[in-house]
N, C-alpha and C positions, 0 to 999 in steps of 0.2 A: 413270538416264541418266548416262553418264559424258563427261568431253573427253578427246583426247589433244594435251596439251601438249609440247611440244620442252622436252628438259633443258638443252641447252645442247654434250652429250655427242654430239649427234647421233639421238638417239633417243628415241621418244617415251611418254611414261605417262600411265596414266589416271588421270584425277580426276574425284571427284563434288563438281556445282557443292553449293552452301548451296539449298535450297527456302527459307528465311523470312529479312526481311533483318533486320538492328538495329532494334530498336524505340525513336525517338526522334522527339521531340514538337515545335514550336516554341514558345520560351517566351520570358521578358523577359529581358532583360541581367544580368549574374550581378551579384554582392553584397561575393564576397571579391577578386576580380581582374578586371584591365582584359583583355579577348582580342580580340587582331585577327588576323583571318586574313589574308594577302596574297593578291589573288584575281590568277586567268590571265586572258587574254583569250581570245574565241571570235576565230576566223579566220572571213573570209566563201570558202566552200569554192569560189565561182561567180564568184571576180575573177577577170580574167585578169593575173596579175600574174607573177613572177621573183623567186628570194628577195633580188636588190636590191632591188626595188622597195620604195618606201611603204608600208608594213602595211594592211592590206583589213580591216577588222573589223566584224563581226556585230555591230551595238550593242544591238541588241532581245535577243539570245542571252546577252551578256555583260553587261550588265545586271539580265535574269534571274535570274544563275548570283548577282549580288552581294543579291538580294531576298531569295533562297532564303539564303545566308547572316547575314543580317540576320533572317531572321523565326526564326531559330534564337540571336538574340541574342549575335551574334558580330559585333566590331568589322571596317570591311573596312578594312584596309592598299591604299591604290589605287597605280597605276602604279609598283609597286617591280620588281624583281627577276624575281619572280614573272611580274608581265604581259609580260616579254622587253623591258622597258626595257634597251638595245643589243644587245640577242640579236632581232631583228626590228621590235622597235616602236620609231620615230626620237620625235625630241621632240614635232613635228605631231603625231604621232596619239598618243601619252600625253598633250600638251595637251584634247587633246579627250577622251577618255578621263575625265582632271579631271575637267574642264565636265560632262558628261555626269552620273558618280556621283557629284559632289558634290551637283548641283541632285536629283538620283534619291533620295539618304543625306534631304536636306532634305524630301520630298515624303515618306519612308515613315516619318522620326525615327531613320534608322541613323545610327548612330557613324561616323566615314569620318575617316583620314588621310591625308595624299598624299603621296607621293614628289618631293623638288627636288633636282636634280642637275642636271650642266651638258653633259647631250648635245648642246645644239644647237652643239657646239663641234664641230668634224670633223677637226682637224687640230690640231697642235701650237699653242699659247697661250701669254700673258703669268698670271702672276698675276691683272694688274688686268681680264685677259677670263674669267679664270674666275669672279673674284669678280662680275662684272659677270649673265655665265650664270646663277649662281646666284642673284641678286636678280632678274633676269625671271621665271623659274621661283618664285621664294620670292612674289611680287606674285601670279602668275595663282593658286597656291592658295592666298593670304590672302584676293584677291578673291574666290575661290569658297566660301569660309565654310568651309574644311577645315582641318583642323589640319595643320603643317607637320611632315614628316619629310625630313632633311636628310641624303642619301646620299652615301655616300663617292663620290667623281668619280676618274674615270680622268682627266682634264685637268690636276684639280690635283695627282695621284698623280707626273704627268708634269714639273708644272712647279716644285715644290717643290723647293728644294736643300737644305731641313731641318726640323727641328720645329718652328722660327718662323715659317716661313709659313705653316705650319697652324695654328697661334696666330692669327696677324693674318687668317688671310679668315673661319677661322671666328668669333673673335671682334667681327670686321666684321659679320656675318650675325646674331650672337645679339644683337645691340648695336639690329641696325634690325628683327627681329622683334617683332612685334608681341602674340604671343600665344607661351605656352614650345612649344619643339619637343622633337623627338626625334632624337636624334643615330643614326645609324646606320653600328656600323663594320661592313662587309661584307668578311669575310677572300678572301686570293687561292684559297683551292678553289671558292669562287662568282663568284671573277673573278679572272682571275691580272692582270691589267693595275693591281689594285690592292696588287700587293708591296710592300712596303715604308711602309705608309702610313700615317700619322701623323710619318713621317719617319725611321723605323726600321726595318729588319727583323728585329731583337731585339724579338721581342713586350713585354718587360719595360719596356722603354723607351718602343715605344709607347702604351701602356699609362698611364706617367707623364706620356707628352703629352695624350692624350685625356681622364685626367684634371685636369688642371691647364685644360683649355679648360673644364671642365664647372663647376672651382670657382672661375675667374673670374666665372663667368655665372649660378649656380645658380637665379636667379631666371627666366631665360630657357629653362632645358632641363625639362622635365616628365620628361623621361625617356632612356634610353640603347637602342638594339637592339644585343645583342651578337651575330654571327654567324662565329665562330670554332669553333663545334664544336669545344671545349676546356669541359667542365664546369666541373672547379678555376678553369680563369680566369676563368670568369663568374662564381664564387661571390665568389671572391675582390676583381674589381672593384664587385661589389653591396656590397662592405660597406666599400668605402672611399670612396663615393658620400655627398655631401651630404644632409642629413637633407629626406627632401619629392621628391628624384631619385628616380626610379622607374629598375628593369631589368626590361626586354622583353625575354625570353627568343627569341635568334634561335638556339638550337640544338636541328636537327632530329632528331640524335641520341640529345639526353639528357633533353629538355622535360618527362618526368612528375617528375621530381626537382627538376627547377629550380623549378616550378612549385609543389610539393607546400613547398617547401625544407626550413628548418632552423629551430634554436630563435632565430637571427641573423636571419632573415627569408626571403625568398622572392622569385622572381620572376612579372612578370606573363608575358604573352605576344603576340609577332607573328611568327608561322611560315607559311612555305609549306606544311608537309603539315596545316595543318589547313584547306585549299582541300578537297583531298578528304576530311580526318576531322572535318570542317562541325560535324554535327549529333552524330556520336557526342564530339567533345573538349567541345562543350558541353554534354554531359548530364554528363560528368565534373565537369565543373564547377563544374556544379549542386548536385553530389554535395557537391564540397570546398565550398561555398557553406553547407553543414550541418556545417563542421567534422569531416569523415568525410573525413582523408587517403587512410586505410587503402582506403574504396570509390572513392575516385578511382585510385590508383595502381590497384587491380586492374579497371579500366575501362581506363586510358588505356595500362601498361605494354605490353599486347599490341601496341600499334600500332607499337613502335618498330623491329620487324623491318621492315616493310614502309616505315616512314620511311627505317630505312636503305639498305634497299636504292634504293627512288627516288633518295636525296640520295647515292651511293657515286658515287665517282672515274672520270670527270670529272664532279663535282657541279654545277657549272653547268647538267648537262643534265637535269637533278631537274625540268625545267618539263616535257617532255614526258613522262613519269610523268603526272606532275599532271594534261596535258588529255587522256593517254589514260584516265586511271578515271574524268575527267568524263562524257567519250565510254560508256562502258558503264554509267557511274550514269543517263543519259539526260538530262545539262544541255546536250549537246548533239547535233546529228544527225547527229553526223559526226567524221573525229579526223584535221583536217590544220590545221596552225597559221602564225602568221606566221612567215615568211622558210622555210617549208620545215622547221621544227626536228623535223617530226613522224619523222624518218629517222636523228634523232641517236642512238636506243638499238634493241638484237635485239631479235628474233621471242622469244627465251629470258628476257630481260630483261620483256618485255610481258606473256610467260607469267607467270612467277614474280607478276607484282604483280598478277594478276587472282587468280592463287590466294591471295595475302596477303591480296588487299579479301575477295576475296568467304566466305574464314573469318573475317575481320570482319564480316561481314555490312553492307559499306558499300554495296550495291546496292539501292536499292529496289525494282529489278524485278528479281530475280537471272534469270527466264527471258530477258531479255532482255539480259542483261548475257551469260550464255550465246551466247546467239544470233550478238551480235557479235563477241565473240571466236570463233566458228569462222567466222564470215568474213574475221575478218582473217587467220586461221591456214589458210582455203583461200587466199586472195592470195597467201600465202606460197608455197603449194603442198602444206600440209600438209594435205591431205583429211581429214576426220573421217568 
């Protein structure tokens, strides 16, 4: 049985789906590296809402999708990037979000960090209102027994007139934490509102500042997320990082090297595409867990076509990727997302990364995985 896929040219070819999907197991938390996935959120398909509107979300669905991740021994990254924190989900409903998978992470013994940013800000700010955002947000996920991830803000992107005031809120923040965080710089391909940030748009410089907060504090940061999709510069700021700092590989592009590293050291990981490569990035894992680079890289390199293309320009829109292979893996019933974002990539683009997963073998039902892609491809009008 074959589909016929749109190329992009106008015209269509056939493909034979996979018959048998990846064969992955769920097992305990790995040995050599920390991995956290950054999980999406489910949309509730049956609100009636407007892509202004409050985000509607499925908490039984998305919830699920984080157990399923967990029972595969993979840490969840909550309410980053990933779950359309400003791309649909406002702070109210990533607040609850929190609440929700930290007490869930506490009831199963999954690993869980959370995202503190300062969305509830909606309009231009002071310094002392961002920092002020940030320690509301930094409070509800210490309350919630999660570990703190400290995202770059578009507020203070906005209100900074240099690399000292990213000095003084961050090291305001690491000063009254309570427990080490993880700093997370999020480069402007996953968010152009955050140009220039650290107080430079000379990465080099940035760079010097984000370092210099990290060796004020070094007792305070457990870790760094680098998401700049620049290999060399992650390499490079992993090795001038305080002895005991961990790097969180945020690049979706180059992750099996980062990961695998060097004879200098290595990174751990918190990425978006391992939302949908769950269970296959942690059998890799598993693998390098036996000191067997060599079978990790030839498990996990395959995937990095299919990362790239989800995470390709405009990168920010990498999240709908993400809940359409959930939608065909069957984590969920359906593929329509907060604020509407399910219309941000083609019919060509959709195609392409059903044929990536499914010679991955990341379907568990690949008939049904089948199935739903020619429904969405008759919606289109492309009858099979």
């Amino acid at each position: 049985m074959t589909i016929q896929l749109p190329t992009g040219s106008g015209e269509l070819k056939a493909y034979e789906p996979r018959t048998e999907p990846f064969a992955a197991t769920p097992g305990t938390p790995f040995t050599s590296r920390t991995v956290f996935s950054a999980a999406h959120v489910v949309a509730d398909p049956f609100a009636d809402v407007s892509p202004d509107s409050p985000a509607a979300v499925d908490w039984e669905a998305t919830l699920a999708f984080r157990r399923h991740l967990w029972s595969h021994g993979l840490g969840v990254a909550e309410a980053m990037d990933t779950a359309q924190r400003g791309m649909g989900l406002d702070w109210a409903g990533a607040a609850e979000l929190i609440r929700r998978s930290a007490a869930e992470a506490k009831a199963v013994g999954g690993l869980i960090a959370c995202g503190v940013g300062t969305d509830q800000l909606t309009g231009p700010a002071t310094l002392a209102e961002v920092r002020a955002a940030y320690e509301e947000q930094l409070a509800l996920v210490e309350q919630s027994g999660a570990q703190a991830i400290l995202m770059a803000s578009r507020a203070l992107a906005a209100a900074a007139k240099g690399p000292e005031d990213y000095l003084e809120v961050y090291g305001h923040l690491l000063r009254q934490a309570s427990e080490p965080v993880i700093l997370h710089w999020l480069g402007p391909m996953f968010d152009p509102a955050l140009e220039g940030y650290w107080g430079s748009s000379d990465l080099d410089a940035a760079t010097d500042t984000f370092l210099e907060v990290i060796a004020a504090h070094p007792d305070k940061v457990d870790g760094i997320k680098v998401s700049l999709l620049e290999a060399q510069r992650e390499i490079d700021i992993r090795r001038r990082l305080p002895q005991g700092v961990r790097c969180y590989t945020g690049d979706d592009f180059n992750y099996p090297e980062l990961i695998a590293g060097d004879d200098q050291g290595f990174s751990h990981a918190l990425l978006g595409i391992f939302d949908p490569l769950g269970p296959l990035a942690a059998q890799a894992v598993r693998v390098l867990d036996t000191g067997d680079a060599k079978g990790f890289r030839e498990l996990l390199d395959p995937t990095v076509e299919l990362s790239r293309h989800l995470f390709q320009a405009p990168t920010r829109f990498y999240k709908t990727g993400v809940v359409f292979l959930a939608w065909l893996a069957g984590h969920q019933s359906h593929f329509t997302m907060v604020g509407g974002l399910q219309s941000a990539r083609s019919l060509p683009h959709f195609a392409r990364a059903y044929e990536l997963a499914d010679g991955l073998g990341l379907f568990p039902d690949p008939k049904l995985a089948e199935e739903r892609m020619k429904n969405l491809l008759s919606l289109y009008g492309a009858n099979q």
